[in-house]
C-alpha positions in Angstrom: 19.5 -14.3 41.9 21.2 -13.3 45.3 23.8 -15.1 46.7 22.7 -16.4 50.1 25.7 -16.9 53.0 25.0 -17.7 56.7 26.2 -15.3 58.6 27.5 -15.8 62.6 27.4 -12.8 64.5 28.7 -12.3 68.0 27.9 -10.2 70.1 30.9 -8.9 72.6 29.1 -8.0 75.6 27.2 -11.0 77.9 24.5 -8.7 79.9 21.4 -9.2 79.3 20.7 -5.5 79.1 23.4 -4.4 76.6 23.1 -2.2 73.9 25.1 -4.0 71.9 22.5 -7.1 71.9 20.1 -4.3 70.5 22.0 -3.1 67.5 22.5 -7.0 66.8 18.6 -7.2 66.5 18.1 -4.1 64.6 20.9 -5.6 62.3 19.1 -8.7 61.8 15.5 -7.1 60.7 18.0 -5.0 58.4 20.2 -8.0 57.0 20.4 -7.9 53.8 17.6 -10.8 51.7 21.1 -12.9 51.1 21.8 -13.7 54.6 20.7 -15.6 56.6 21.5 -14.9 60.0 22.4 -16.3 64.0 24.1 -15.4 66.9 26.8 -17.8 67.8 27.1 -17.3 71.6 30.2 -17.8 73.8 28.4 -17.2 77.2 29.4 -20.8 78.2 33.4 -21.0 77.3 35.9 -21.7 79.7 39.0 -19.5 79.8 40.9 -20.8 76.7 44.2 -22.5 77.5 46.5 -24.8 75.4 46.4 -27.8 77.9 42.6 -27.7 76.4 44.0 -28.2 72.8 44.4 -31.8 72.5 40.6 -32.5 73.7 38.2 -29.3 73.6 35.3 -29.5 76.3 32.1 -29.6 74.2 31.1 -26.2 74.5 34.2 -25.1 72.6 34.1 -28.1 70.3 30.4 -26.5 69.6 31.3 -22.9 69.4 34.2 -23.6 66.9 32.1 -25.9 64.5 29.5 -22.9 64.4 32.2 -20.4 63.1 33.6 -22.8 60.9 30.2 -23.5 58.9 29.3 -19.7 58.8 30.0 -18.4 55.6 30.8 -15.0 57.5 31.0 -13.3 60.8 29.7 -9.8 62.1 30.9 -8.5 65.4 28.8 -6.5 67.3 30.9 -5.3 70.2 31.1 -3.1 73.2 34.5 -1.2 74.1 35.5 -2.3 77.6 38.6 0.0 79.3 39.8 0.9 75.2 39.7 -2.5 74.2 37.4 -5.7 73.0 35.8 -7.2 76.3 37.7 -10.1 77.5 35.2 -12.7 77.1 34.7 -12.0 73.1 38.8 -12.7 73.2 38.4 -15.8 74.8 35.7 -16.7 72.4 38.2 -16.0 69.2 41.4 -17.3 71.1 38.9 -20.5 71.5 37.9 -20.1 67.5 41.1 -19.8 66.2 43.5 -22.7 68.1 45.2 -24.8 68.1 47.7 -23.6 65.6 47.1 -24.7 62.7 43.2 -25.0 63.1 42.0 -21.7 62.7 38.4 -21.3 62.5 38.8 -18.0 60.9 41.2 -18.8 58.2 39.7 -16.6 54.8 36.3 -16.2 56.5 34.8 -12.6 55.8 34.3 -10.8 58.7 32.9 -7.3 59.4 32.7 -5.2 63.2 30.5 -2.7 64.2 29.7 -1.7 67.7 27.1 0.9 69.9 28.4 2.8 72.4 27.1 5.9 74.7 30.3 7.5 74.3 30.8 10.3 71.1 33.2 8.1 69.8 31.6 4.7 69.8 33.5 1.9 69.6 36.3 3.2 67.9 39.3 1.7 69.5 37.7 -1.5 70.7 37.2 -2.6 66.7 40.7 -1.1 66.0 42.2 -3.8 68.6 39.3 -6.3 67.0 40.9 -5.6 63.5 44.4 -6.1 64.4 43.3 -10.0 66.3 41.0 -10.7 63.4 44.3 -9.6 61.1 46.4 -12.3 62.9 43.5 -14.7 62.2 43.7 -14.2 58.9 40.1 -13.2 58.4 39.5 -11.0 55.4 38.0 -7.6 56.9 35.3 -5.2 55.3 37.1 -1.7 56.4 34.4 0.7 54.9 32.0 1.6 55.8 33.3 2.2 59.5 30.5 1.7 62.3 30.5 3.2 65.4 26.9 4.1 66.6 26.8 6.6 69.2 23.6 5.0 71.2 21.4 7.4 72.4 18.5 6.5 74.9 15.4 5.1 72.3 17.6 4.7 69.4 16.9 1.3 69.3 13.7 -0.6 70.6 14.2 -3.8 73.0 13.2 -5.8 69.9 15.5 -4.0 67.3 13.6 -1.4 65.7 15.7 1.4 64.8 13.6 4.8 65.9 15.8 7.1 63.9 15.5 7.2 60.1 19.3 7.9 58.9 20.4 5.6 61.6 18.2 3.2 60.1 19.7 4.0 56.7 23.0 3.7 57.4 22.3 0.6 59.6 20.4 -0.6 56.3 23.0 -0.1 53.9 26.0 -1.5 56.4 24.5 -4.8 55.5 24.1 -4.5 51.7 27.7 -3.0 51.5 28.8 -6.7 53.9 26.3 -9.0 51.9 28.9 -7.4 49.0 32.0 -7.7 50.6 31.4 -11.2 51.4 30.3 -12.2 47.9 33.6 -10.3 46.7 35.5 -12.6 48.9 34.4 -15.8 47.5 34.8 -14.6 44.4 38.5 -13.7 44.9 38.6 -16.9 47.2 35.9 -19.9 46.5 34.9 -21.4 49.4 36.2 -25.4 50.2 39.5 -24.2 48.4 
């Protein structure tokens, strides 16, 4: 029997044309059977400040109950000027406040990201990695992602055009559905 987990993903860049948005639908139709899967979207957040703290606006009330009840949360990010875009930082900043409420407190996470340069998204998740460290989110570090998106790779509605792309893409997924059952084995969830 597998072990089902909702997962959250976000997806780091807000165009409506991004590349990223693609890979998260090609990561969908090749989720793993144990997740179940939807985007948690932070298009409508204000800039996060602590004056908000004591009363959220309902948009951030909403967007930090939807991290909290996934089980786990993939990343699918772009890499603006060698770094995460700013919006997905306001979206964790948002998550993870105020101190002491931290929506990503031992929740799994993973990051993977397209870009059209050769090296990806390489040092956007590295900054990702050292944020999500602070938020204490437990990190799957292997197998590293950064797609180097090439014009076709991946259809408007996700289909990946290139078999070992697909593969990898494929077995990404099975390698997080296991990284986030190791988790709540090592750490049981409501504990």
């Amino acid at each position: 029997m597998t072990t089902m987990f909702k997962v959250g993903y976000l997806v780091g860049s807000l165009s409506s044309t991004s590349i990223n948005r693609k890979l998260s639908k090609a990561l969908v139709r090749l989720a793993h059977r144990g997740f179940e899967m939807s985007e948690i979207s932070f298009r409508e957040l204000p800039i996060y400040s602590p004056d908000y703290d004591a009363d959220y606006p309902p948009a951030a009330r909403a967007f930090k109950q939807a991290i909290a009840d996934a089980d786990a949360i993939l990343f699918v990010t772009p890499e603006y000027n060698r770094a995460i875009p700013g919006g997905l930082k306001n979206a964790i900043d948002w998550a993870s406040r105020p101190w002491g409420e931290n929506s990503f407190t031992r929740k799994p996470s993973a990051v993977i990201g397209a870009s059209i340069g050769a090296i990806g998204t390489a040092v956007a998740q590295q900054n990702l990695r050292s944020v999500l460290s602070f938020c204490n989110s437990p990190q799957m570090n292997a197998p590293e992602a950064y797609i180097h998106f090439t014009p076709d790779l991946i259809s408007d509605d996700g289909e990946v055009t290139n078999a070992s792309t697909r593969d990898f893409l494929s077995n990404y997924m099975a390698e997080f559905h296991q990284f986030v059952a190791r988790v709540y084995t090592a750490l049981p969830r409501g504990e």
